[in-house]
Each structure stands twice: as structure tokens, then as C-alpha cells.
N, C-alpha and C positions, 0 to 999 in steps of 0.2 A: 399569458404569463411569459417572460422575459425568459431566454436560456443564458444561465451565468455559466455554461463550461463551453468558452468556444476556445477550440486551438486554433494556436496562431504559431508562427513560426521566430519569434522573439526566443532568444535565450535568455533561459534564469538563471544559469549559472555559466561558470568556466571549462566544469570539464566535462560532461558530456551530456547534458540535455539542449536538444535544437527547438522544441514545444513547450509549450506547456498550458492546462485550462485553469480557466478563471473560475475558482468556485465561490458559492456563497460564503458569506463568511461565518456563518451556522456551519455550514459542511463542512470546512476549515478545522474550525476548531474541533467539531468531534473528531476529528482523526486525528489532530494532533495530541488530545486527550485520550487515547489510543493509544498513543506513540508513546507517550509519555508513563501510563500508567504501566507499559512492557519495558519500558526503560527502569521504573522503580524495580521491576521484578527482577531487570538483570541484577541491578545495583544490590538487590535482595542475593541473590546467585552468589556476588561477587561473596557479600559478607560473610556467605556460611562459608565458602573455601577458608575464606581468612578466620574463621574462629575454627576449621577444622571439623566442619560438620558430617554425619553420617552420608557415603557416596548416595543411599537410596534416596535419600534426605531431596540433596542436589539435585536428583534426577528427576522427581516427582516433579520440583520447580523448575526443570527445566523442560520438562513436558509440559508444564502449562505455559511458558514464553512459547513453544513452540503454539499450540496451539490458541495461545493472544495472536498472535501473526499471523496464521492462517486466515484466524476472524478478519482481520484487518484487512487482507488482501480481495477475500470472499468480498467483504464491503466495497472495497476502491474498485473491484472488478465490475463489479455488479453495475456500481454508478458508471462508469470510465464505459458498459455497454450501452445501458441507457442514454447515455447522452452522445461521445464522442466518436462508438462505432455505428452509432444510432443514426448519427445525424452524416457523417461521411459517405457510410451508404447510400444514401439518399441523393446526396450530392453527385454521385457515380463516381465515390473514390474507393476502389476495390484491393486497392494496396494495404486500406485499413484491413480488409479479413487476414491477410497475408500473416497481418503485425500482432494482430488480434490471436491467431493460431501458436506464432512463434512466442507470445508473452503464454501462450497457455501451458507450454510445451516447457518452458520455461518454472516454470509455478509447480508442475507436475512430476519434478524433476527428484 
């Protein structure tokens, strides 16, 4: 079986990603249905401000964006080991754990 996450050193954008992996495009999409489904919940967030809803109200939903995003990262993490710290390692690239520690450290925050 073919591995779809290799990084490479190609930028995908302008302002600060120098990597990025190649995922299936099954993987793709659920994470961006993810994305998406915590972006309706902001949009949900936003409306109760604007029609003046109950603060505990807000806060409940906003507990749950929070932990939609956790899931999410738990997810990208978990893949982003399996495959990209996975496979660097092995390569005998050990500047991954470095990066690997600091995105943890980061997340934990």
C-alpha cells in the first residue's frame, strides 16, 4: 500500500507554511467536514450574541466548539504520528521529535 502523506518541502501558501503532506482525498475531506461542521457552530455562537441569547446559553456552545477542536487536532495528531513522525524517524530525521514535542507543547497550552 502506497503512503499519500509524504512531506515535501513545496509551499502551499504565502505566509508561513514551508511543508506540507499529501493526504488521501477521503482524509481530506473528513477533516474538512470537521472544519466545517465547527465553523457552522461558530456561525451558531455568533447568532445567539446577535439575538441576545442567555451568557450560559453561549457558553455551553462554546464548550462544545472548544471541544469539536480538540477532536480535530487529537485526529490530525494522531495521523500527522502515524505517518510523518513515523516515517522521518526512520529516515534518521530527529529534528521531527524536536518539532513533534514543540506542536505538543503548543496544543497543551
Amino acid at each position: 500500500m502506497e503512503n499519500n502523506n509524504d512531506v515535501t518541502k513545496t509551499p502551499v501558501c504565502s505566509c508561513c507554511c514551508t511543508k506540507h503532506t499529501d493526504r488521501s482525498e477521503a482524509e481530506r475531506k473528513k477533516l474538512v467536514n470537521r472544519l466545517k461542521r465547527i465553523e457552522g457552530q461558530i456561525r451558531g455562537i455568533i447568532g445567539m450574541l446577535e439575538n441576545d441569547a442567555y451568557c450560559n446559553d453561549i457558553l455551553i456552545q462554546s464548550a462544545a466548539v472548544n471541544a469539536a477542536v480538540n477532536s480535530f487536532n487529537k485526529e490530525l495528531l494522531a495521523n500527522h504520528i502515524r505517518t510523518c513522525v513515523a516515517r522521518d524517524i526512520r529516515a534518521g530525521k530527529d529534528e521531527t521529535i524536536d518539532e513533534l514535542v514543540a506542536t505538543l507543547q503548543k496544543l497543551m497550552k
